[in-house]
C-alpha positions as CSV (number, residue, x, y, z in Angstrom):
1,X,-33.9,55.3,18.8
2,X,-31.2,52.8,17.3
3,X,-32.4,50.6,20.3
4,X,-36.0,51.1,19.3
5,X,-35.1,49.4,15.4
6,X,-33.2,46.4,16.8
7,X,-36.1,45.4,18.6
8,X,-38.2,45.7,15.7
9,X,-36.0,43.9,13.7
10,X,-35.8,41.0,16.1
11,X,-39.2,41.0,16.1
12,X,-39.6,40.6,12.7
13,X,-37.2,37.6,12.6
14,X,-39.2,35.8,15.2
15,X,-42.6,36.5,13.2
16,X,-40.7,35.2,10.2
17,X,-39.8,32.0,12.0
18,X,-42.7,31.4,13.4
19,X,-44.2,32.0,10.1
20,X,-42.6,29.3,8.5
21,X,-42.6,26.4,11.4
22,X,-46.6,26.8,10.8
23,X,-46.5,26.2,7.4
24,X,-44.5,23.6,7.6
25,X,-46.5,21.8,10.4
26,X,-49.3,22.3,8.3
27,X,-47.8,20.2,5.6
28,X,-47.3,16.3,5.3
29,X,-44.1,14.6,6.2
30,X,-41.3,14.6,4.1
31,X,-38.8,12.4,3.4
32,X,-34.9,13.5,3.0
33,X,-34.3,9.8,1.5
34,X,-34.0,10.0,-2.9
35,X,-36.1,7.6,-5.2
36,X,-35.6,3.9,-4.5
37,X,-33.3,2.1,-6.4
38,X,-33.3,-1.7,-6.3
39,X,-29.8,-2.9,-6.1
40,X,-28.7,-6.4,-5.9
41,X,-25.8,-7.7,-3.8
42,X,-24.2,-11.3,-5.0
43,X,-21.8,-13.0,-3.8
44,X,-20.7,-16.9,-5.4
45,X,-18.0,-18.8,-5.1
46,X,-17.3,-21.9,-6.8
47,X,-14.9,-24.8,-5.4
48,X,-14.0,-27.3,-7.8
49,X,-14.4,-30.2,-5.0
50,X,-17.9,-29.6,-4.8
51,X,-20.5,-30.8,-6.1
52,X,-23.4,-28.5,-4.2
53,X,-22.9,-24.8,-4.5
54,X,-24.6,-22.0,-3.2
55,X,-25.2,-18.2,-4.2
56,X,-26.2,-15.6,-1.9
57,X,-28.0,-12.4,-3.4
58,X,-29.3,-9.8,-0.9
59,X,-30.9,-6.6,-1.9
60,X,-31.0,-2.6,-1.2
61,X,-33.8,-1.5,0.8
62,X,-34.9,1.9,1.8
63,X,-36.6,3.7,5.2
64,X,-37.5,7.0,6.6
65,X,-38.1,4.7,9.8
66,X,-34.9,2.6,12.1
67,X,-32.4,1.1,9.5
68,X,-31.1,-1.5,12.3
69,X,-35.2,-2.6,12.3
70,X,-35.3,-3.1,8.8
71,X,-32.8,-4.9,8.4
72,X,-33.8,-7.6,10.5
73,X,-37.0,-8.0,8.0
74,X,-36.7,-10.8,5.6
75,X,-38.6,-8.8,2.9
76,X,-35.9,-5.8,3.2
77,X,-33.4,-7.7,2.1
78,X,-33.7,-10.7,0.0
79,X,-35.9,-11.4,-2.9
80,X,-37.2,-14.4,-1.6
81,X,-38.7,-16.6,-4.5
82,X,-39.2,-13.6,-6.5
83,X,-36.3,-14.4,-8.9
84,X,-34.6,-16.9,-11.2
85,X,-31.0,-17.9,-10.2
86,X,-29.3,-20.1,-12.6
87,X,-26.0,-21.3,-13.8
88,X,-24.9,-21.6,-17.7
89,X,-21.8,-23.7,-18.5
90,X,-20.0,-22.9,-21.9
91,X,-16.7,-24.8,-23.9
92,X,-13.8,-22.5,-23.4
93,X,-13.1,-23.1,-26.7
94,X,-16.2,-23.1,-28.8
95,X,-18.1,-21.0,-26.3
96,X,-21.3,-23.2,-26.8
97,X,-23.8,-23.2,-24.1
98,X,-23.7,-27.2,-22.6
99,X,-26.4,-27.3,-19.9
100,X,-28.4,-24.6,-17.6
101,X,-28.8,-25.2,-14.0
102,X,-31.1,-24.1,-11.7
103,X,-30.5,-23.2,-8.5
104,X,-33.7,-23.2,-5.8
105,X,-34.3,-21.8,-2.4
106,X,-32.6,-23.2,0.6
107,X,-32.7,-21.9,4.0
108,X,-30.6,-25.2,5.1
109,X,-28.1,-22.7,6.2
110,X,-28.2,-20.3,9.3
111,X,-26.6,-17.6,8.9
112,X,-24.4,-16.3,12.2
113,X,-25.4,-13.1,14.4
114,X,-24.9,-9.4,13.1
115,X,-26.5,-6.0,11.8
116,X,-28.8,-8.4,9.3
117,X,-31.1,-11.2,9.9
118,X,-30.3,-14.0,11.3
119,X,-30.3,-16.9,11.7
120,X,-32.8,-17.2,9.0
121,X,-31.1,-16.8,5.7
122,X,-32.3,-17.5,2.3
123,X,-29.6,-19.1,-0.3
124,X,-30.0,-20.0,-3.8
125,X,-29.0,-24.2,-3.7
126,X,-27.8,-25.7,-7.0
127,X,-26.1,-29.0,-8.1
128,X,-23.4,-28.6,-10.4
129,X,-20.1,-30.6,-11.0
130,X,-17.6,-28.1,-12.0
131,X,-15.5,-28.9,-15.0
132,X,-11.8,-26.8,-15.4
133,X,-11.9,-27.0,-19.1
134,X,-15.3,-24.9,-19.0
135,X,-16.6,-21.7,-17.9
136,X,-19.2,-20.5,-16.2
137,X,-22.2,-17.5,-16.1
138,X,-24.2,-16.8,-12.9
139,X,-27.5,-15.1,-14.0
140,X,-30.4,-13.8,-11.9
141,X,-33.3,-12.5,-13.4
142,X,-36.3,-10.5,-12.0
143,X,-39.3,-11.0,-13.9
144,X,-40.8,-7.7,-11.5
145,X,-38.3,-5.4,-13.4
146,X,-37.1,-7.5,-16.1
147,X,-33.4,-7.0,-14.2
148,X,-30.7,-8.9,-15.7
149,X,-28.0,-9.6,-13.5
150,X,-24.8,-12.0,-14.1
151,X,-21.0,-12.9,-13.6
152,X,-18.8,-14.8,-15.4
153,X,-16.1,-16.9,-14.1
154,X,-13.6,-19.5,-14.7
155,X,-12.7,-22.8,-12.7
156,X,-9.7,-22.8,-10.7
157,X,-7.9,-26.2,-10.3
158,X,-6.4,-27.8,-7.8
159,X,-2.3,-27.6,-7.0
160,X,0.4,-30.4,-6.1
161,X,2.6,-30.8,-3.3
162,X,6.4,-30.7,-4.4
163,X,7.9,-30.2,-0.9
164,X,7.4,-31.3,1.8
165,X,7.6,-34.8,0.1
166,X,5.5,-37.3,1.0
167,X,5.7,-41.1,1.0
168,X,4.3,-43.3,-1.5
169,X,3.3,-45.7,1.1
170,X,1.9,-45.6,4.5
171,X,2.5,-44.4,7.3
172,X,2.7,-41.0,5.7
173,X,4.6,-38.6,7.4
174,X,5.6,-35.0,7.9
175,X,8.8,-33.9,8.7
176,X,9.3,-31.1,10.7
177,X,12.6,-30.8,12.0
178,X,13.5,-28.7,15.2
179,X,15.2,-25.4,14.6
180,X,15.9,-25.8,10.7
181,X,14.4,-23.8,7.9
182,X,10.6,-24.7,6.7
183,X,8.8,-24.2,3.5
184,X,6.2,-25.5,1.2
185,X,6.3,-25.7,-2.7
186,X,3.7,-26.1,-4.7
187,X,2.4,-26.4,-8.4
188,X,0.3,-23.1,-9.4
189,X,-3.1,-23.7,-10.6
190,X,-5.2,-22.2,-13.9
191,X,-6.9,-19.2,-12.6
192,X,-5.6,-18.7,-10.0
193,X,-4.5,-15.3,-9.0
194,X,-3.8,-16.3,-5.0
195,X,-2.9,-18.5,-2.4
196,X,-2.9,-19.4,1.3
197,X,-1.0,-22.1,2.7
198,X,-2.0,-23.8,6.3
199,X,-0.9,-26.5,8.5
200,X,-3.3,-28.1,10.8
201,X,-2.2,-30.1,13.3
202,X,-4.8,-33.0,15.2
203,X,-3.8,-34.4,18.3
204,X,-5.3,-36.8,21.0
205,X,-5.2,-36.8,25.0
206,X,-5.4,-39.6,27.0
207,X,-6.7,-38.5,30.7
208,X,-5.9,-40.6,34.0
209,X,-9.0,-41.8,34.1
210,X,-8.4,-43.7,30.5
211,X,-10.6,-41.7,28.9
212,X,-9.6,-39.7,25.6
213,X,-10.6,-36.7,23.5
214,X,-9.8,-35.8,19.9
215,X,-8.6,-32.4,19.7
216,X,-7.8,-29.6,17.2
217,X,-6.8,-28.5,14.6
218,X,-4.0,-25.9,15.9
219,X,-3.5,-23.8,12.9
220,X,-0.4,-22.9,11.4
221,X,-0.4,-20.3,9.0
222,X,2.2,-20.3,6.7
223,X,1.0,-17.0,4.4
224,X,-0.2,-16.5,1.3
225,X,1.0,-15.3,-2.3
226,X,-0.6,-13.2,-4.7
227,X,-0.5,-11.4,-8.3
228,X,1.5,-14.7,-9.3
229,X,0.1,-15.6,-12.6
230,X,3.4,-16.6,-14.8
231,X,5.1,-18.9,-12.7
232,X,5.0,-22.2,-12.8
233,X,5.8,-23.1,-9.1
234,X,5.3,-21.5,-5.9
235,X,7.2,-21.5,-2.6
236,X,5.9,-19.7,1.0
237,X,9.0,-18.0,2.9
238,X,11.4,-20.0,4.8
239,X,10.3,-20.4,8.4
240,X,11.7,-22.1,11.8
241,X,10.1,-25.5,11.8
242,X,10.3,-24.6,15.7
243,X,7.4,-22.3,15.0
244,X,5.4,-25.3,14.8
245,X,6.0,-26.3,18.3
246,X,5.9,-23.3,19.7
247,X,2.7,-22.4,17.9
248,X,0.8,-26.3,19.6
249,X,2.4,-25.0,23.2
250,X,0.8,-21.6,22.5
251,X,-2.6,-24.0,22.0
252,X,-2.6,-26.1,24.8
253,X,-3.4,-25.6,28.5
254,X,-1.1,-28.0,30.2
255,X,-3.4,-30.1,32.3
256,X,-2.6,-31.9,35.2
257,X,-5.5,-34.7,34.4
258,X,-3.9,-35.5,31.4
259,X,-1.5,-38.7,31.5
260,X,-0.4,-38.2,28.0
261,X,-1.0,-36.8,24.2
262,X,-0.2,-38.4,21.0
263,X,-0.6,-37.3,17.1
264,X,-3.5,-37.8,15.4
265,X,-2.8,-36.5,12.3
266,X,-1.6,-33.6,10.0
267,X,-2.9,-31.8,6.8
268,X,-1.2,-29.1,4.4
269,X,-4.1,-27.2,2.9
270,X,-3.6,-24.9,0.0
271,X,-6.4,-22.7,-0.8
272,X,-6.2,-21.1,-4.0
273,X,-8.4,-18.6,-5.4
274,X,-9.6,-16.7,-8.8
275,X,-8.6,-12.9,-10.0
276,X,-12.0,-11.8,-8.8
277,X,-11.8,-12.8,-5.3
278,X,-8.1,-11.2,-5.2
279,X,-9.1,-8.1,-6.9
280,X,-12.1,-7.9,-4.4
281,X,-9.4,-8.4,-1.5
282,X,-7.6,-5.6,-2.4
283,X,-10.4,-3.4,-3.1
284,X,-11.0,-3.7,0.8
285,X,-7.9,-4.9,2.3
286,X,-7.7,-2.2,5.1
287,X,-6.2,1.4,4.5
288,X,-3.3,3.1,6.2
289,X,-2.9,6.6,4.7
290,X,-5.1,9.7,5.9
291,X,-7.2,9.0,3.0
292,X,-10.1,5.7,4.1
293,X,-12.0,6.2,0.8
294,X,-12.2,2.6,-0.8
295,X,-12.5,1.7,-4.7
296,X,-15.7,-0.8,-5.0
297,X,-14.8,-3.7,-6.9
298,X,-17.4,-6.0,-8.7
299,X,-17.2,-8.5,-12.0
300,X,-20.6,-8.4,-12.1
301,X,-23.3,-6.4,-14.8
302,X,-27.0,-5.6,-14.5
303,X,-29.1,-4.8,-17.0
304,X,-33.1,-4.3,-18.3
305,X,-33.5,-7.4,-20.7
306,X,-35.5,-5.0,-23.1
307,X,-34.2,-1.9,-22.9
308,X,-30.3,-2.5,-22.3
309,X,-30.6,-0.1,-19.7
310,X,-27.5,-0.5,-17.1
311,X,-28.3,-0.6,-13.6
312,X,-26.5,-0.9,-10.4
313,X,-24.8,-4.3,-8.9
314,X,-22.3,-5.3,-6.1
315,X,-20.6,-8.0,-5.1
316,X,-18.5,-11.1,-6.9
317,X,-18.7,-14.2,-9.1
318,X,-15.4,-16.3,-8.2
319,X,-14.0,-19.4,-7.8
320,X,-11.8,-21.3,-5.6
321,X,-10.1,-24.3,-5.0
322,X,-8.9,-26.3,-1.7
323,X,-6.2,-28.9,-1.9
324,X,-5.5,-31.0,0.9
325,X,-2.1,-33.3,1.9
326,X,-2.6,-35.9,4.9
327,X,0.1,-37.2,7.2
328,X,-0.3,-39.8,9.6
329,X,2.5,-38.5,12.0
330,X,5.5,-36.4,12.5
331,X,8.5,-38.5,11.0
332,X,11.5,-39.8,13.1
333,X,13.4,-38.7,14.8
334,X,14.1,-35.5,14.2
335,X,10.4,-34.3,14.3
336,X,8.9,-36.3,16.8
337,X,11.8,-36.0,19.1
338,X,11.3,-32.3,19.1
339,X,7.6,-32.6,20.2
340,X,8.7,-35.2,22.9
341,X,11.6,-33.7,24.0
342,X,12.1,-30.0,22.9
343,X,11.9,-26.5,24.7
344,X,8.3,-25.8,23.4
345,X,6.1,-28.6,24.2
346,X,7.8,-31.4,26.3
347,X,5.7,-30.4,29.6
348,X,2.9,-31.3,27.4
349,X,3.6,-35.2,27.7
350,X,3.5,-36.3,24.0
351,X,4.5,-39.9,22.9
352,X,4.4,-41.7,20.2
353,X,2.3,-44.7,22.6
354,X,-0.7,-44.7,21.4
C-alpha cells in the first residue's frame, strides 16, 4: 500500500514538470540580462611635452548572444561620431574659461591584439599646448541622451636632474662607476603624486664584415616613488652601479660575428605622474590577502544636462610628465673601464673605438 502512494506521488512530480517545461516552451525567449545601461569608459592622459593628445572613451554594451563576438563589433563599443569630445582650459587663479578645443575622430592609431577590437580603434585627436599655470576639463557630451560626462585635471611639470651631474659642455657623460653605490636625485614636480626613474642604455656593434647595427635601449629600472607630495627633492635607493653591467650582459647574446661594440648613447628618464593616475594604480595594483575584491577608482562625473540626474562612469582624466637627460658616453675611467674590462661584460668586446 505505502509502495502504492510513492508511486503516485512520483507521478505527480513528473506530470508537474512536464507541466511546466510546456508552458514554458510555449512562451517567447527570455532574457536573464537587466535593462541596458549606457556606461562610458575614459581614459586621458595629458603630457606636458605634447602638443597632440588623444582620449580614448569606449562604452558598455549588452547581449543575450557570445560576449567575445560582440566585442569585436565596432558599434558595441565605441560611440563612434555620435559624441562631442572637447577640452576647456581655465586660470588657476581666476578660474576663467580661456579657449575650448575640440578633439575629432582619429583612427591613426591601431590598437594591439586582445578580448576587444582590433586593430581598428577609434580615438578622439585634439591639438592642445598644455600650460602648468592652467587647468583643464575633459567633457563628452551625448546629444542621444543628453549625457554629460567630464574630468578635471591639473598639469604636471617637468623635474631637474641634481645627481648624477652632468657637464655643461659636450661630450656629456654618465658616470657609472664599478662596484660603488648609485642613485638619482631629482627636483619634484607640481602635481605630481609619483615617479619612475629609468636608464636606457644605446649601444652599437660593428660585425666582421664592417657592417653595423644600432641597438637598444637595455632598460634599467631604477624604481619608483609615490605619495610624495611635500618634499622638495627626491632620491631612488642606493644601488650597485655594477647592476648596470650586469643588467647589458643579461641583454646581449655574445656573438661570435661581432668584432666589437661601442656606446651610443645614454638617457635618465623620469616619468612623473598626477594623483589620479596613482590613485588609479593603487585601486588595481594586485592583491595578496584571501580577499581579491577591488575598490573602483574614477575622477570622473556623468550627468543628464537637464535633469542633473547622475549616471554611471569609469575610467581617469590624468596627466603626466616625461623628463629626459642625454649622455654621450660612460665617463673615464672608472665607468668605461668597467664596461671594457669588468666581470660582467668584457666578453662582449666593448671599446671606446668607434
Amino acid at each position: 500500500m505505502e509502495f502504492r502512494k510513492n508511486q503516485r506521488k512520483k507521478c505527480e512530480i513528473v506530470l508537474i514538470l512536464l507541466s511546466v517545461l510546456t508552458i514554458m516552451a510555449c512562451q517567447k525567449p527570455f532574457s536573464i540580462n537587466a535593462e541596458y545601461e549606457d556606461i562610458p569608459i575614459v581614459y586621458a592622459v595629458f603630457n606636458i611635452s605634447d602638443s597632440t593628445h588623444y582620449i580614448k572613451v569606449y562604452k558598455s554594451f549588452l547581449t543575450d548572444g557570445n560576449v567575445k563576438e560582440e566585442a569585436q563589433k565596432l558599434s558595441s563599443i565605441s560611440y563612434i561620431d555620435s559624441i562631442d569630445v572637447y577640452v576647456e582650459e581655465y586660470n588657476s587663479i581666476t578660474h576663467k574659461l580661456l579657449r575650448v578645443v575640440n578633439f575629432d575622430t582619429t583612427t591613426a592609431i591601431p590598437k594591439d591584439s586582445g578580448y576587444f577590437l582590433y586593430p581598428t580603434q577609434i580615438l578622439y585627436k585634439g591639438n592642445i599646448s598644455l600650460n602648468k599655470n592652467n587647468y583643464y576639463k575633459v567633457k563628452i557630451y551625448n546629444p542621444y541622451t543628453d549625457k554629460m560626462v567630464e574630468g578635471e585635471v591639473s598639469v604636471v611639470d617637468t623635474v631637474n636632474l641634481l645627481y648624477p651631474k652632468r657637464n655643461i659642455n659636450p661630450p656629456i657623460l654618465l658616470s657609472l662607476p664599478y662596484n660603488t653605490d648609485m642613485y638619482v636625485e631629482y627636483t619634484t614636480a607640481p602635481n605630481a603624486y609619483m615617479y619612475f626613474v629609468k636608464v636606457y642604455y644605446y649601444y652599437t656593434q660593428i660585425m666582421l664584415d664592417s657592417t653595423m647595427q644600432s641597438k637598444g635601449p637595455i632598460v634599467w629600472d631604477l624604481g619608483s616613488v609615490d605619495g610624495t607630495v611635500s618634499l622638495k627633492t627626491l632620491k631612488t635607493n642606493y644601488v650597485k652601479s655594477d647592476m648596470f653591467f650586469r643588467n647589458i650582459a643579461n641583454n646581449i647574446k655574445d656573438d661570435s660575428l661581432v668584432a666589437k661594440r661601442y656606446t651610443d648613447s645614454l638617457i635618465i628618464e623620469i616619468t612623473s605622474m598626477s594623483e589620479s593616475i596613482y590613485k588609479y594604480v593603487l585601486a588595481n595594483k594586485p592583491s595578496s590577502s584571501i580577499n581579491q575584491e577591488k575598490g573602483i577608482y574614477t575622477n570622473l562625473q556623468a550627468y543628464n544636462v537637464n535633469t542633473n540626474e547622475k549616471h554611471t562612469v569609469y575610467g581617469i582624466v590624468g596627466a603626466k610628465s616625461i623628463t629626459r637627460f642625454y649622455y654621450n658616453d660612460l665617463a673615464t675611467p672608472g665607468s668605461r673601464d668597467s664596461l671594457f674590462y669588468g666581470a660582467h661584460t668584457k666578453h662582449l668586446r666593448f671599446t671606446d673605438i668607434h
